[in-house]
N, C-alpha and C positions, 0 to 999 in steps of 0.2 A: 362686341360680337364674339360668340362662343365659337368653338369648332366641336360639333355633335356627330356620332360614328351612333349609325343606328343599321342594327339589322334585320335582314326581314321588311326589308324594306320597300321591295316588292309590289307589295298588297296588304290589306286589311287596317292593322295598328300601327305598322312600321310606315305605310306609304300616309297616311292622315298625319302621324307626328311630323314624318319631314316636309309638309305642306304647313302643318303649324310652326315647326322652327323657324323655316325659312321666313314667316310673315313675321316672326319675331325676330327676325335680322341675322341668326348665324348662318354660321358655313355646315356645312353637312356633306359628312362621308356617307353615302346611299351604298350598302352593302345587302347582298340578294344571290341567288343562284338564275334569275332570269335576266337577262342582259336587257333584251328588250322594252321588257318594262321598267328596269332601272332606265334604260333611256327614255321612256314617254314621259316618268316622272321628273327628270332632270329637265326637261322641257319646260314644267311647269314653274320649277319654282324660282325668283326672282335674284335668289341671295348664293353665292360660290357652291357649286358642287364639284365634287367627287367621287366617279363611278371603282366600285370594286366587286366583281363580280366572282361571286366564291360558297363552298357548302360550308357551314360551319364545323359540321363533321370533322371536316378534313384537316387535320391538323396541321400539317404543310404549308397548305393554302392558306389558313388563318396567318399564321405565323410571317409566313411569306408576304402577303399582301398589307399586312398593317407594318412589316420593316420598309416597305415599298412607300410609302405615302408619299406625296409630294412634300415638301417644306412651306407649300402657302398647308396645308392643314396638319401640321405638325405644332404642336402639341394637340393631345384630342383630350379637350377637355373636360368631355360628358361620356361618356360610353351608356348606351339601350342596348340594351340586352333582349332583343327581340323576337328573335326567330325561336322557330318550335314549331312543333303540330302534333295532331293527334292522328292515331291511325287505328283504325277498328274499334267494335265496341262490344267486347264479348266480352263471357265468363272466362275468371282465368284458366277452366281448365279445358277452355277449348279455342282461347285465342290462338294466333300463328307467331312463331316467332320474329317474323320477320317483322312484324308489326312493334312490339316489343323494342327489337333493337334499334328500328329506324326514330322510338321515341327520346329511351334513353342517347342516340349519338346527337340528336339535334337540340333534347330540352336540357341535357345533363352534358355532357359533355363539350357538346359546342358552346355552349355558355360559358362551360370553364377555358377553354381554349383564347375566345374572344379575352374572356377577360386577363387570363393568365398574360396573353402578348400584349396588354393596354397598362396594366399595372407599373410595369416600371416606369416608364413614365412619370406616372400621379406620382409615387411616390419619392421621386426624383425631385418631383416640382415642389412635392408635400399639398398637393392642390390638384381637384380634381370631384366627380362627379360620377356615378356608376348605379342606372335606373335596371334593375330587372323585371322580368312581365312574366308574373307567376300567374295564376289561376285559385278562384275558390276550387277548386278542384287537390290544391296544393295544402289547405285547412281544414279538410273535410273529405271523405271518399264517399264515392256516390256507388254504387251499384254499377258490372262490369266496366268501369272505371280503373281498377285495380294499376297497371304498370302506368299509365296516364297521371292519374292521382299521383301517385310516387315519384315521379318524377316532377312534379310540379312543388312536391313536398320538398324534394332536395332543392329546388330552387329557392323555397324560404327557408330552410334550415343553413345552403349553402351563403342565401344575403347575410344573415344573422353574425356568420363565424366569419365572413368576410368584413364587416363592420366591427365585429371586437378584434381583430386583426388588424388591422390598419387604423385604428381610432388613433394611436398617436402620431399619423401622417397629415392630420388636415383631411382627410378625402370624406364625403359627405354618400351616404352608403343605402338604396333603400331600396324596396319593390312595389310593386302594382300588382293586386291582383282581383281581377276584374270576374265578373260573372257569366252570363250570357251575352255575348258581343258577335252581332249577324256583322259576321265577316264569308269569309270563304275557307272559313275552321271545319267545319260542317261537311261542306264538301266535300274538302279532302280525309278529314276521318271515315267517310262513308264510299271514299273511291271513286266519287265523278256520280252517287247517286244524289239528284238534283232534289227528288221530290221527297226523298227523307230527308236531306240537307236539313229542306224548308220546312219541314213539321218539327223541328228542333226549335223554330221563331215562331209556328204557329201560335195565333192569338195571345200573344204577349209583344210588351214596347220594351225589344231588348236593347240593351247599349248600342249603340255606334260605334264605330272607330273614331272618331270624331270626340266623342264623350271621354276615352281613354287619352288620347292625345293632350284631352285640356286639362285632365291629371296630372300626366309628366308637364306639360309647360307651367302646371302649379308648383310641384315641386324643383322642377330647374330654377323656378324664378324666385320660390324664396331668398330671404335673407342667407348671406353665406353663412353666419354661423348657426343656421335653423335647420334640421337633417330631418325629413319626411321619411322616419324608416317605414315603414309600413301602413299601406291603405288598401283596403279590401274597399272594391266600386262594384255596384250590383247595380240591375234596372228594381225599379219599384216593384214590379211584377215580382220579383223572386229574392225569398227570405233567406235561402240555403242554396247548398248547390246542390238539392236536388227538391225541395219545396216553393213551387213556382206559381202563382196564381193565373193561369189559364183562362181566359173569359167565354172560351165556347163550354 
């Protein structure tokens, strides 16, 4: 039994991995800024939880809550790097900036943060696990895409230098970054609009979260000395992240 710190855990890729870990027998830290549905989902699953409810932004908070752990999930021996979102979807020279920062503080920065307060650790131990959840978006820019893309970019360039960094600690270093995945990505990029959300899924069989999930339990569950750095998951429908086969 592993002990797994996944965030963003909430909803979408974060809330389907920790329904899959759990059925593969670890402990899980469930970290989210919505309390309550970190509680629905702790309800669900069979195997030890630990609720921490927190922005990853917030640098305090990260810091604060992963010194805080209890001692039944201490050592955390996987870190998901999961949370993120996207907000707007304009040209760059008429997006808001508020959109902007709220991308870089959650995909770029709270990822450093998590990771930054999880690292000693691993490398303490010399052993250790660290999945991050980039986007084709992060290999490729698509059209007013612009600060979104980049930041997703820094998420592969950031696994990259993390992985030649700590390669002589034992820690097994790598990212996911998936395509179209009908979560509630959509929504929230478009601010609570429901019916553009859904013409972003129209007539295509985009990922699940579910589909992601069985990603990372592929590579948590390789052999220890077998490192999955990098796996770009797309649904069949879509060749590029912005070349999608459409069936209407």
């Amino acid at each position: 039994m592993k002990t797994i710190l996944i965030t963003g855990a909430s909803s979408g890729i974060g809330w389907a991995t920790a329904e899959k870990m759990s059925q593969l027998g670890h402990r899980i830290v469930l970290c989210g800024r919505r309390e309550e549905r970190l509680l629905e989902l702790q309800k669900k699953l069979k195997t030890p939880t630990h609720l921490c409810c927190f922005d990853i932004s917030d640098r305090v908070a990260v810091f604060q809550n992963i010194e805080r752990l209890p001692e039944a999930f201490q050592p955390i021996d996987v870190l998901i790097n999961n949370a993120g979102n996207a907000h707007g979807l304009d040209l760059s020279q008429e997006a808001h900036l508020d959109d902007w920062d709220a991308m870089i503080d959650s995909n770029v920065k709270g990822l450093l943060y998590v990771t930054k307060a999880i690292l000693p650790q691993m490398i303490a131990r010399q052993a250790g696990q660290i999945i991050n959840i980039g986007s084709i978006a992060g290999k490729e820019a698509y059209p007013k895409g612009n600060v979104y893309c980049a930041s997703k970019a820094a998420v592969d360039s950031f696994t990259q230098g993390l992985r030649l960094d700590t390669n002589s600690h034992g820690l097994r270093i790598g990212a996911i970054h998936p395509g179209l995945v009908e979560t509630e990505f959509s929504e929230v990029r478009f601010k609570g609009d429901q019916q553009r959300a859904e013409l972003v899924y129209n007539d295509i069989e985009a990922l699940s979260a579910a589909d992601v999930a069985e990603s990372i339990a592929f590579m948590i569950e390789a052999p220890p000395h077998v490192t999955l750095a990098d796996i770009t998951l797309l649904p069949t429908d879509q060749a590029s992240a912005f070349v999608i086969n459409r069936k209407s």
